[in-house]
C-alpha positions in Angstrom: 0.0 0.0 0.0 0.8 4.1 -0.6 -0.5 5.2 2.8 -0.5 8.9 3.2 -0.6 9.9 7.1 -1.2 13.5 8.0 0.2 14.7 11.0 3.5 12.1 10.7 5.7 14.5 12.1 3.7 14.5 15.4 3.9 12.3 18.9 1.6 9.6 17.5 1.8 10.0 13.7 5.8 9.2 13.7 5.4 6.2 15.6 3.4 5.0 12.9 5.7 6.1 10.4 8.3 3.8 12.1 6.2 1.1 12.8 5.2 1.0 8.9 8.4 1.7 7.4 10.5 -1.1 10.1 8.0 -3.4 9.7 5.8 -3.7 6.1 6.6 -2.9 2.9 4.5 -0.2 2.5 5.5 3.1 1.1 4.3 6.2 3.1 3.4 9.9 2.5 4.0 11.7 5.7 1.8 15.2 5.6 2.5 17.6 8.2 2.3 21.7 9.1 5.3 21.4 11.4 3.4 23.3 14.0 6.0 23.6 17.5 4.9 19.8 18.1 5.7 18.5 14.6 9.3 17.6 14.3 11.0 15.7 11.6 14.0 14.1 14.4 11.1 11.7 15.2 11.8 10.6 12.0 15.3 10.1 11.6 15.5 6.6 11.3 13.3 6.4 8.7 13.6 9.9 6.6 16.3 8.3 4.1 14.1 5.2 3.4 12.6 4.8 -0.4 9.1 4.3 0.6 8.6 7.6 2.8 8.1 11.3 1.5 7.4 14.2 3.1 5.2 17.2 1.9 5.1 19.8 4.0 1.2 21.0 4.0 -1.6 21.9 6.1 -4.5 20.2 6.0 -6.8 23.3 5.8 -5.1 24.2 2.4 -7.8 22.1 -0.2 -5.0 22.8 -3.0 -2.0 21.6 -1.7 -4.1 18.5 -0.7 -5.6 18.3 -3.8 -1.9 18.1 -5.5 -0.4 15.7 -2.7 -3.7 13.4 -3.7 -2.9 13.6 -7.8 1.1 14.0 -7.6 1.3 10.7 -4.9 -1.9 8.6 -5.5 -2.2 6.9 -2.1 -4.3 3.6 -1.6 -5.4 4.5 2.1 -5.6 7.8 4.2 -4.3 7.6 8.0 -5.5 11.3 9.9 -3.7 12.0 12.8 -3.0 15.8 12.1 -4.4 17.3 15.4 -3.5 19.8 18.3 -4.3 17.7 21.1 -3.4 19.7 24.5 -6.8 20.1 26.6 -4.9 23.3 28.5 -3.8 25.0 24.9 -7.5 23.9 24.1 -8.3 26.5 26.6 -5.9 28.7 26.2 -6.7 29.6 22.7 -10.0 26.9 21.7 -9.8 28.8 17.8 -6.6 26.7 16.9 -8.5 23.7 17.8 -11.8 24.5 15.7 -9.2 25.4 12.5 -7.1 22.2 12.6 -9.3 19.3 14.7 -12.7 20.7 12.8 -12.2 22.7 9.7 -8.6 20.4 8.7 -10.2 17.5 9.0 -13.7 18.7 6.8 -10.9 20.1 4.4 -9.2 16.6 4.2 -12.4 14.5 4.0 -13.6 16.6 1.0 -10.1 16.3 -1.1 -10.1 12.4 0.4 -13.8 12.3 -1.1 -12.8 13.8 -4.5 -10.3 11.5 -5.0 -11.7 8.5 -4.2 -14.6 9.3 -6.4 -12.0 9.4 -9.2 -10.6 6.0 -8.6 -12.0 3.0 -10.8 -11.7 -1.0 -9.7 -9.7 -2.5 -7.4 -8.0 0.9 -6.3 -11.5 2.7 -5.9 -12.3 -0.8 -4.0 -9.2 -1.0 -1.8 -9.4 2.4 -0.5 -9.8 3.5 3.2 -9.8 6.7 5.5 -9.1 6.2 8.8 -9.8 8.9 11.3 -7.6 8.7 14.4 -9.6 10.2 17.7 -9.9 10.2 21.3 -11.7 8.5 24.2 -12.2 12.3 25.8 -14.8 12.8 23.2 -16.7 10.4 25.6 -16.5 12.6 28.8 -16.0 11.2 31.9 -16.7 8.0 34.0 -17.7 7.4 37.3 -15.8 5.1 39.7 -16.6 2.4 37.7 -18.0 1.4 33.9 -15.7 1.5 30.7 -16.0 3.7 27.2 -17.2 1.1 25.0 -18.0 1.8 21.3 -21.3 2.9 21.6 -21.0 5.5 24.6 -22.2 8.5 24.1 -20.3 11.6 23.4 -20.3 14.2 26.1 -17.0 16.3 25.4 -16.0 18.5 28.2 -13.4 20.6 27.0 -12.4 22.7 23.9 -9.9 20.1 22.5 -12.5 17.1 23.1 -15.6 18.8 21.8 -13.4 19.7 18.1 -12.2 15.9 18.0 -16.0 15.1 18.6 -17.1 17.3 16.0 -14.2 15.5 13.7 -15.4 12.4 14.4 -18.9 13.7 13.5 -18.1 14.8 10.6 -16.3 11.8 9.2 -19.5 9.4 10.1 -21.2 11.9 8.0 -19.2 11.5 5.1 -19.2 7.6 5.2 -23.5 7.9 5.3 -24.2 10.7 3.2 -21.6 10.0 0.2 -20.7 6.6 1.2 -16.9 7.7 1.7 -15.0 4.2 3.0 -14.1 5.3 7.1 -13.0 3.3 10.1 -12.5 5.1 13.4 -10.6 4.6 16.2 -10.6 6.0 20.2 -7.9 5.8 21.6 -7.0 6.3 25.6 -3.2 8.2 26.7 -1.0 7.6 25.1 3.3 7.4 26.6 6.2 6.7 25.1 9.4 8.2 23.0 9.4 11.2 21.4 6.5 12.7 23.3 6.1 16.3 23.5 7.3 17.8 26.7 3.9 19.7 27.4 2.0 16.6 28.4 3.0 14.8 32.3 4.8 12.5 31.9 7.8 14.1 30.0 7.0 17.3 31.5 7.5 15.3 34.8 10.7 13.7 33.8 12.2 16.5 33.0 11.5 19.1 35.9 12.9 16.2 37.9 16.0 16.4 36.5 15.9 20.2 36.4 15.1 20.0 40.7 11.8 21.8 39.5 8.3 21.4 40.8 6.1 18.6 39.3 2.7 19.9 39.5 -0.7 17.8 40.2 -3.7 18.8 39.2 -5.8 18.9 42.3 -5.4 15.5 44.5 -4.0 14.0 41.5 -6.5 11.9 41.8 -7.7 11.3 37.7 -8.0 8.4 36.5 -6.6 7.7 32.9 -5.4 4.4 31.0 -2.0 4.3 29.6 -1.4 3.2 26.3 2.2 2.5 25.1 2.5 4.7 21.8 4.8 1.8 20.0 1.3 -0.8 20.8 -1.2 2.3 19.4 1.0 2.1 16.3 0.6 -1.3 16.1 -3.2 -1.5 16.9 -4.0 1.4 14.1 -1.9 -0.5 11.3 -4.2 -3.6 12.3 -7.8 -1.7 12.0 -6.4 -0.3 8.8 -5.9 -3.7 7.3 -8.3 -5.3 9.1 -11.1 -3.1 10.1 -14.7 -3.2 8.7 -15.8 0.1 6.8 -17.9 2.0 9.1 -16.6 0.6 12.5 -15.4 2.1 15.1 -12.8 0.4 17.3 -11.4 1.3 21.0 -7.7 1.2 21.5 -6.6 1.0 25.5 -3.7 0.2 27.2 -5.5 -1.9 30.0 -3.8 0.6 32.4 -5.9 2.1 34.8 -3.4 4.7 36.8 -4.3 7.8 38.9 -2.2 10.9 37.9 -0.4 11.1 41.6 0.7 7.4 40.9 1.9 7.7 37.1 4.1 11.0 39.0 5.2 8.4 42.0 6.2 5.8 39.7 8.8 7.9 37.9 9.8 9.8 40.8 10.9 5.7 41.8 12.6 5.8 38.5 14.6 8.3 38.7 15.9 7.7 42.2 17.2 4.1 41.2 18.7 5.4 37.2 19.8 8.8 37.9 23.0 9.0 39.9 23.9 13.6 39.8 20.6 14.5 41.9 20.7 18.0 42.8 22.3 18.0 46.4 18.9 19.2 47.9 16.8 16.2 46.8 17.0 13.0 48.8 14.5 11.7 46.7 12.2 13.1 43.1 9.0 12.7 44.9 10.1 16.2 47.6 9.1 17.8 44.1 5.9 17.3 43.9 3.7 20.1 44.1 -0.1 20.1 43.7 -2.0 23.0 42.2 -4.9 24.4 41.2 -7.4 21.7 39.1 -7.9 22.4 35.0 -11.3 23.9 34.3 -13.6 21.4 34.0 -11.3 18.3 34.4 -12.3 14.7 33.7 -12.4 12.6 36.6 -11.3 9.1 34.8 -11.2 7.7 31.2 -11.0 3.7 30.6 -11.2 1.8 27.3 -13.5 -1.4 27.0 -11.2 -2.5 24.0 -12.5 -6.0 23.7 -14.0 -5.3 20.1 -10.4 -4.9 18.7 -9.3 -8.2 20.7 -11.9 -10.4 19.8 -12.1 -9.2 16.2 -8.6 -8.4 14.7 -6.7 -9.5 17.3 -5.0 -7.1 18.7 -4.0 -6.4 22.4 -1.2 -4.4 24.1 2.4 -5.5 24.9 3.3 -3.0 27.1 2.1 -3.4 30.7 2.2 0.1 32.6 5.5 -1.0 34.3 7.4 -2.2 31.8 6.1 0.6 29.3 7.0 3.8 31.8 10.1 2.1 32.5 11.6 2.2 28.4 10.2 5.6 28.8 12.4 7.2 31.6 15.2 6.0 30.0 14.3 6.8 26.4 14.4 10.6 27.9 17.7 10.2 30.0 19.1 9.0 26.8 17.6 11.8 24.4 18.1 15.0 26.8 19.6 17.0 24.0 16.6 15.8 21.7 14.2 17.7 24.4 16.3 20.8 24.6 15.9 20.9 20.4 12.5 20.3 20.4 11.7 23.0 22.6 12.1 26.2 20.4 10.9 28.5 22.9 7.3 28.8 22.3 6.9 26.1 25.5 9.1 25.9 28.1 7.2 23.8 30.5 5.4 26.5 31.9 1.3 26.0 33.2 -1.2 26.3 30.9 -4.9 25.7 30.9 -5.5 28.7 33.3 -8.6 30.6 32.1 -8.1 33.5 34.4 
């Protein structure tokens, strides 16, 4: 297959890229803004291979999608272009509606163009899979899972644009019979993850001897998906998946916040051997603060669909998953300071005052 993926240059999207490139022989079109979480060193490994190409292109720009359709001819579409941080999402909600909502219109109507063009087996073959969120469900109780068929109750900015997304591609599968699968997917960890989001944002104040905040108690409730076992578990639904389904992706990794923060705060103490001379141990550093606005209490994925009908379930336990992930970053410290061009430096966000 010619798969092109938007948003490849991103947390997600490049572990797909490698996943696909390491481990198929299918060729990839990687599609990507570069916005200050898009960065092409997540695809070193892979940049120099024949079967990848880059275009550099936002998905809200109908023209220059319409020429990456016609100049590359892909078999399949993977969306994963997104911003995705609930306290940017409430910082500044507009960037949200343009890329989550208005890209992903913009990408189904070029996607639907095409595709309308094809003839036989290629017309037959292709597939758009939209890449979402288990936040466009709300929130859960102390008990209960997000099946398939919960309802959507989004609760911030960020989740109510990937709801409307997700809308807007059923709406394109029943009103012009474009071919989509869906996926929801719970939080994701791993290498190469932005350092706005906890748990790099909590390896690296550690190392700095800054504060790690917690929201409130620390006391949400969110499963933990290994971003290598996502990338995995979205390259089986694309192969596998039934048009028109929708498939949960979860990490079987029920954790409260304070506990993901405790569990590398152990971490570090055994791997890192310099602490700063103040700190007997990482955990003195945490620091809890004001909630986000309108926080979700806890998210967990019923993902017995995808097991019992492609397959598919996680490697990664939490433990052995947050484990490669501490020392992915102690290894790739000078990959952080890069990524960070200045526009985030670790500081809060999310505070509508």
């Amino acid at each position: 297959m010619k798969i092109l993926v938007t948003g490849g240059a991103g947390f997600i999207g490049s572990a797909v890229i490698r996943h696909i490139i390491g481990c198929t022989q299918d060729h990839i079109v990687n599609v990507d803004k570069l916005t200050y979480a898009g960065n092409l060193e997540t695809l070193a490994t892979v940049s120099a291979n024949e079967r990848y190409a880059f275009e550099q292109v936002d998905i809200c720009h109908r023209q220059a999608l319409d020429r990456v359709f016609k100049q590359h001819q892909p078999d399949v579409v993977m969306h994963l272009a997104a911003e995705s941080h609930v306290d940017r999402s409430i910082d500044g909600p507009s960037a949200f509606v343009e890329t989550n909502v208005v890209g992903t219109f913009t990408l189904l109507e070029a996607s639907l163009a095409y595709w309308q063009r094809l003839a036989g087996d290629k017309k037959d073959r292709f597939r758009f899979h939209h890449i979402s969120t288990d936040e466009v469900y709300g929130t859960l109780g102390p008990t209960g899972l997000f099946t398939e068929d919960h309802q959507y109750q989004p609760n911030s900015p960020y989740s109510a644009s990937k709801a409307a997304s997700d809308h807007f591609v059923r709406a394109w599968r029943e009103t012009f019979g474009l071919p989509t699968l869906m996926t929801n997917c719970s939080n994701n960890y791993g290498p190469y993850h932005y350092p706005e989001k906890l748990i790099p944002l909590v390896i690296l104040n550690a190392l700095e001897g800054k504060a790690l905040p917690i929201y409130g108690k620390g006391d949400q409730v969110r499963d933990w998906l290994y971003v290598e076992d996502h990338a995995v578990a979205l390259y089986c639904v694309l192969q596998q998946g039934k048009i028109g389904e929708t498939y949960n992706i979860g990490g079987h990794n029920e954790k409260k916040n304070i506990d993901v923060v405790n569990a590398i705060c152990e971490l570090l103490d055994q791997l890192v051997e310099n602490k700063p001379e103040s700190i007997q141990s990482f955990k003195s550093l945490i620091t809890h603060v004001e909630d986000r606005p309108g926080h979700d209490k806890r998210y967990a994925i019923d993902a017995t669909k995808i097991k019992h009908t492609l397959g598919w379930q996680p490697k990664e336990t939490f433990e052995s998953g947050i484990e490669k992930t501490v020392k992915w970053y102690l290894d790739n410290l000078a990959w952080c300071r890069r990524v960070q061009d200045g526009s985030y430096q670790r500081n809060r966000l999310g505070l509508t005052s």
